[in-house]
N, C-alpha and C positions, 0 to 999 in steps of 0.2 A: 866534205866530210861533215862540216856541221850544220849544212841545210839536209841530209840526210836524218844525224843523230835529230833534229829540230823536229822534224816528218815522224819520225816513229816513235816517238812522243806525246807528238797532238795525236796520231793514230789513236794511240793506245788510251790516253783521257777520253778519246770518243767511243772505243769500242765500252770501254768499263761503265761511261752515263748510260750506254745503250743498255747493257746488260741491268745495272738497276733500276733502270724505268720498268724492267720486264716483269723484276720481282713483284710478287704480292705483296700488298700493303699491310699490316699490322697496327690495329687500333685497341685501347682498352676499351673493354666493354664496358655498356654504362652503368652508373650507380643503381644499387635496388631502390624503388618508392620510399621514400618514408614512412615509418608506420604511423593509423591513424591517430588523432590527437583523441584521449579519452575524453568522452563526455556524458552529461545526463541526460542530456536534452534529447525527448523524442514521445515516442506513444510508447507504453507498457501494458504488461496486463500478465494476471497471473492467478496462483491460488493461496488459500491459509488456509490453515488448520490453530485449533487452540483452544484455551477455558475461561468460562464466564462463571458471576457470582452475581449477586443481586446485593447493592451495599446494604447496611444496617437499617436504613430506613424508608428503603422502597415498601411501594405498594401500599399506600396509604387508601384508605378509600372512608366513605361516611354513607351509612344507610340507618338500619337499625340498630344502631351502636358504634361504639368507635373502631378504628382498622390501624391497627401498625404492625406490619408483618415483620420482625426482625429476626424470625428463620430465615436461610435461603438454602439453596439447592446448588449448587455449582453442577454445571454440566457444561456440554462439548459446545464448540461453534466453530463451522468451517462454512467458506464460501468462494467467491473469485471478486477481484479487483481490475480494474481500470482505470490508466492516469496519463498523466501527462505532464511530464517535467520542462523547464526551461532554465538554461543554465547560465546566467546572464555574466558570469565573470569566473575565472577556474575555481572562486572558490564560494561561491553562494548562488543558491538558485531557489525559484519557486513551480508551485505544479498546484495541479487540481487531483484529486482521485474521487472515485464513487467504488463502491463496494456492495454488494449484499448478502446475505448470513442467513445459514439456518442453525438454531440452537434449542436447547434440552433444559436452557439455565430454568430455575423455578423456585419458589417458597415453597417452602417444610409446613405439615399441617401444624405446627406449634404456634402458630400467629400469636402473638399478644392481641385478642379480638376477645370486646362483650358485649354480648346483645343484648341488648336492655329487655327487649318483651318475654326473654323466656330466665334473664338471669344467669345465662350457662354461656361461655365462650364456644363457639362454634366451630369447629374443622374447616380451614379455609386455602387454597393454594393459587397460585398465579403462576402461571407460563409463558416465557418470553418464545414465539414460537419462530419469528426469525426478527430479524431488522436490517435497515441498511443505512448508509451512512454517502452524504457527500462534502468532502471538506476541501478547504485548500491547504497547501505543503509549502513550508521554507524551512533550507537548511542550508550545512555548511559541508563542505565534503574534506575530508583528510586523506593522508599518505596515499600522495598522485590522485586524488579524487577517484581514489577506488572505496572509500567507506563515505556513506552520507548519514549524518545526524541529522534530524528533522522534528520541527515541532507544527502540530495538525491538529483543525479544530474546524466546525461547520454544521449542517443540520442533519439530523438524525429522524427514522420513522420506523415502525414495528408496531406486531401485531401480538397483544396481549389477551391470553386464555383465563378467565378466576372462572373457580369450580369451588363453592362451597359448600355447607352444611343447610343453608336455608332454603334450596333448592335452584341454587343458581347459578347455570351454566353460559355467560356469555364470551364475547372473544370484540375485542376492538384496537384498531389501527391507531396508533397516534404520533405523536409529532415533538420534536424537542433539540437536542443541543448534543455536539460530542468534542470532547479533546484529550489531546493525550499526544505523542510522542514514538518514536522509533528509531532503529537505524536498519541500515543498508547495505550491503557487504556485494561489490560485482566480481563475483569469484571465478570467472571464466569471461568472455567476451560474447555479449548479448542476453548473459543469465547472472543475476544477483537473488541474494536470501536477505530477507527482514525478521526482524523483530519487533514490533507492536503493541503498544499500551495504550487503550482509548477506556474513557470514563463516561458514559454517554447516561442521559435524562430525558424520558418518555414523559409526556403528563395530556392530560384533556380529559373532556367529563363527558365521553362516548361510551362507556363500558355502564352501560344500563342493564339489571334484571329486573326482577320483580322476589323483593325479600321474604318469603312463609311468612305470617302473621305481623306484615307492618308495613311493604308495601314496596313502592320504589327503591330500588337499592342503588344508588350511583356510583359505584366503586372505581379503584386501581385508579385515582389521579395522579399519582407520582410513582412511575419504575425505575429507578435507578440503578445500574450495573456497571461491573467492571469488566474487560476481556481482556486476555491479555493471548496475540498471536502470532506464529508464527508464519512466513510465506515465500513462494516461491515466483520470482518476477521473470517473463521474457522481454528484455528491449528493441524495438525493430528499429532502432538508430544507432547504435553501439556508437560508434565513435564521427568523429566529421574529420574527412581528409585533411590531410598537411596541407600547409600554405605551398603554394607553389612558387619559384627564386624564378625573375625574370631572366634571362638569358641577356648579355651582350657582346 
């Protein structure tokens, strides 16, 4: 009787392993990716829009008399940029950018200008008609390195138009200095908006005419202006992948 009850026993533990080896197996499915770790680093590029002014004592020049334009003109300036950030710790980085600009900025005929040969101050204007700019970038980035503060500074060049009174229309490219500051807002993933303030100084003694009744005029050594702009960046790096956890 109980090598019977013993048998249908072991029977029965064997038939029940058999049946759940049968069963299909049930596994969690695995975790999702980590999302990417935000960063700045990468190549950008994008556009602005925004207004310039000519500071108080641009556009100096010396011919037949003395030159101190302290009208100015504020007008428009937009263009596109190009850069390159590198983000060397989550919370400072540096980059290069170049830019180029067309603008409408220019002096008011009111120039503080007297010509000595005729005695009469003369109707005088200058026109910044574009400029561009290449500087380098270092900032700091705040709350999760989604805002970047930055300070920018580097060489500057543009092409200056003076039209005055003495018959002289000339236009000359020159060379100089810019800085100023910004921030950076990445408000979506792979797109951020800036804000931009740069002070930049044009000067050289290329802007030659010929003055009515006196002769060489070598004007506009010193342009100095302000912009102040807004822009629109795309990032082709947005973020760099999570670290990945070895397995053992």
């Amino acid at each position: 009787m109980k090598k019977a009850v013993i048998a249908s026993l072991a029977l029965a533990l064997t038939a029940g392993s058999a049946v759940a080896a049968d069963l299909p197996s049930y596994k969690a499915p695995p975790p999702p990716p980590p999302p990417p770790v935000m960063t700045w680093t990468g190549l950008y590029g994008g556009l602005n829009f925004g207004v310039g002014f000519y500071d108080h004592n641009s556009s100096n020049a010396w011919g037949a008399g003395w030159n101190n334009h302290g009208g100015s003109r504020a007008g428009v300036v937009g263009g596109v940029q190009i850069g390159y950030n590198y983000q060397f710790t989550p919370m400072f980085l540096v980059g290069v950018e170049t830019d180029f600009q067309g603008t409408s900025i220019g002096s008011g005929a009111g120039g503080n200008t007297w010509n000595w040969f005729f005695g009469v101050p003369p109707v005088t204007t200058a026109t910044l008609n574009w400029f561009g700019t290449v500087r380098g970038r270092a900032g700091v980035t705040l709350l999760n390195s989604k805002v970047l503060v930055y300070g920018t500074g580097g060489f500057a060049y543009g092409e200056v138009h003076r039209n005055s009174w003495w018959l002289q229309n000339v236009y000359a490219v020159q060379t100089g200095w810019t800085a100023g500051g910004g921030a950076e807002w990445m408000v979506i993933p792979n797109w951020s908006l800036k804000l931009e303030y740069l002070y930049t100084q044009l000067s050289g003694n290329g802007n030659n005419g010929w003055g009515w009744g006196w002769g060489l005029n070598n004007s506009n050594n010193r342009t100095r202006f302000h912009t102040i702009r807004a822009g629109l960046n795309y990032h082709f790096s947005f973020g760099a992948p999570a670290p990945v956890l070895a397995k053992y």
